[in-house]
C-alpha positions as a Markdown table, in Angstrom:
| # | Residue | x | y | z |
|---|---|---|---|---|
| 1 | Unk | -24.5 | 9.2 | 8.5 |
| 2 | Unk | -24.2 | 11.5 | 5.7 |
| 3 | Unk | -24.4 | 10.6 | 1.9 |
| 4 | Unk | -23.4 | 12.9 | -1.2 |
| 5 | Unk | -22.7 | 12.3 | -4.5 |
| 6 | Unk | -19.0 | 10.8 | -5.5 |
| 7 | Unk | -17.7 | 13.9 | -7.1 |
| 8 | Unk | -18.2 | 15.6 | -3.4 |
| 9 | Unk | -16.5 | 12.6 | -1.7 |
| 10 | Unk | -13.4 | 13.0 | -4.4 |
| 11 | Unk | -13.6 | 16.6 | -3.9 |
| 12 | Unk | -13.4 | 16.8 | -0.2 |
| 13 | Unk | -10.3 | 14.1 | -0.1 |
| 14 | Unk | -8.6 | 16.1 | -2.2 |
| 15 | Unk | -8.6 | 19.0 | 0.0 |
| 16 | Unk | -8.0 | 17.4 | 2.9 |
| 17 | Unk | -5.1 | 16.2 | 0.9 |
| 18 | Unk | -3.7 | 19.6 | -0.2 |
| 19 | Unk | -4.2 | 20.7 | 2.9 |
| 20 | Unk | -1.8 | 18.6 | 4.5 |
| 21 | Unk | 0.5 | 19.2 | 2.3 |
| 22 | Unk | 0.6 | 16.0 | -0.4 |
| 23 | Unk | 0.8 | 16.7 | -3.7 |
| 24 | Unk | -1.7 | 15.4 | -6.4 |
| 25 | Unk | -0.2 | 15.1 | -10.1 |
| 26 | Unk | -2.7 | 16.1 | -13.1 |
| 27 | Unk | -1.9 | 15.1 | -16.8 |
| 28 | Unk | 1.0 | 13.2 | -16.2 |
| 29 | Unk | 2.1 | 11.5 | -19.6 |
| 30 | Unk | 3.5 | 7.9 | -19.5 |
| 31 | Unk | 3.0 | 6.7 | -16.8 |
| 32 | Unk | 4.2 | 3.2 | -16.4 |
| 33 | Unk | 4.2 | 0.8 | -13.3 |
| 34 | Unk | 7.0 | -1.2 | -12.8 |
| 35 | Unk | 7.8 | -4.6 | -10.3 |
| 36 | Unk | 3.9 | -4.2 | -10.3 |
| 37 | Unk | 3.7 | -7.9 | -8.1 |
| 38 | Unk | 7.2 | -7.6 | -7.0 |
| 39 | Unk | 9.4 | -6.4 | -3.4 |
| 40 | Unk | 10.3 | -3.1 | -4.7 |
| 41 | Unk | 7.0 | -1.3 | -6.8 |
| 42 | Unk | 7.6 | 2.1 | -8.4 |
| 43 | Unk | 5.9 | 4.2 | -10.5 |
| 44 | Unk | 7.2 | 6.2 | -13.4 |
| 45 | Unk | 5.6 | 9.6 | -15.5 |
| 46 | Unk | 6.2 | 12.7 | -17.4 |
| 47 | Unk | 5.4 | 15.9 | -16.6 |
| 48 | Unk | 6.4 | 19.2 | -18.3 |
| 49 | Unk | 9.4 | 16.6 | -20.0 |
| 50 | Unk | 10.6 | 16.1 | -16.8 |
| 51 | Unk | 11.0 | 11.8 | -15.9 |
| 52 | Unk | 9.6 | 11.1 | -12.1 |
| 53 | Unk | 9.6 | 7.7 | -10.1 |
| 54 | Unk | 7.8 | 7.3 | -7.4 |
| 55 | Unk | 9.3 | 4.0 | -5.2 |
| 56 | Unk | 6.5 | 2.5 | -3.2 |
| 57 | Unk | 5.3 | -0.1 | -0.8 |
| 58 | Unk | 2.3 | -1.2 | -3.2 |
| 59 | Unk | 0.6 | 0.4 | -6.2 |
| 60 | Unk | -2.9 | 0.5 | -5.9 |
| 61 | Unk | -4.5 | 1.0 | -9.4 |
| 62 | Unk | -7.9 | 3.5 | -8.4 |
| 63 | Unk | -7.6 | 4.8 | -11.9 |
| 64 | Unk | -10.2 | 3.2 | -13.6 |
| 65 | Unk | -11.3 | 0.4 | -16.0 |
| 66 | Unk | -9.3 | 2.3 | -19.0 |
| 67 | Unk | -6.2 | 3.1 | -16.8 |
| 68 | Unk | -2.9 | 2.1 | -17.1 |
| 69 | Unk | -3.1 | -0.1 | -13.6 |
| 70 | Unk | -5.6 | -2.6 | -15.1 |
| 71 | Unk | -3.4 | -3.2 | -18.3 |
| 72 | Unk | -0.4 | -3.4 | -15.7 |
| 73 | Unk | -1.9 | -6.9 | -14.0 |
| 74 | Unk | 0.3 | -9.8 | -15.1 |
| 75 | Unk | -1.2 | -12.1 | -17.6 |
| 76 | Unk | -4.3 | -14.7 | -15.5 |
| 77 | Unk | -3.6 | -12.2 | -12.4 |
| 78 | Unk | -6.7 | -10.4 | -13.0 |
| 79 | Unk | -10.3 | -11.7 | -11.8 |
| 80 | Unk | -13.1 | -9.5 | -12.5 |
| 81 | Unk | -16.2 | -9.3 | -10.0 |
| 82 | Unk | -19.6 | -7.1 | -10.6 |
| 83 | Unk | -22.6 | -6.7 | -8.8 |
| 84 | Unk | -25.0 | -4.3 | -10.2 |
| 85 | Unk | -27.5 | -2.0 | -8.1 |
| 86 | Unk | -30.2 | -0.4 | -8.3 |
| 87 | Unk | -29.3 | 2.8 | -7.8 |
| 88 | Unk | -25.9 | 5.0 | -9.6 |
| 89 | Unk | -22.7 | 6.3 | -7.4 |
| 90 | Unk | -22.7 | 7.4 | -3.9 |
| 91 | Unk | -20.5 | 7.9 | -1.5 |
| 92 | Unk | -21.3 | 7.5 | 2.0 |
| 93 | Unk | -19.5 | 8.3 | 4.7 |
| 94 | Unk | -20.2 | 7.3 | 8.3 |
């Protein structure tokens, strides 16, 4: 088992992510999910003026409490469960 900080977690998935090839979008500007509880999810931003959509399968919203996922959630959808530790953020990885 090793454990090491989150930021070394996040950065090693991300290079295992360029690495094969995926691209990772940085200061995209409003961004909007769409059909978020629907068949058909999608994702739209700006970046450099330019309008993407991104269709998907399911929209997972890892973006944080602040992020545009959370205010996404339909109205009631949302429950909210904390557990606090004794210790701050680490990732492990077995």
């Amino acid at each position: 088992v090793t454990v090491y900080g989150q930021t070394e977690v996040t950065h090693d998935l991300m290079d295992k992510r360029e690495a094969a090839g995926l691209v990772t979008v940085y200061e995209a500007a409003n961004v909007a999910l769409h059909d978020f509880d629907g068949a058909s999810p999608f994702v739209t931003y700006c970046k450099d003026g330019v309008t993407h959509r991104i269709d998907c399968d399911f929209i997972a919203g890892c973006d944080g409490y602040h992020g545009v996922s959370r205010r996404s959630v339909p109205e009631g959808a949302l429950r909210t469960f904390e557990r606090q530790y004794p210790f701050g953020w680490l990732g492990v990885l077995a």
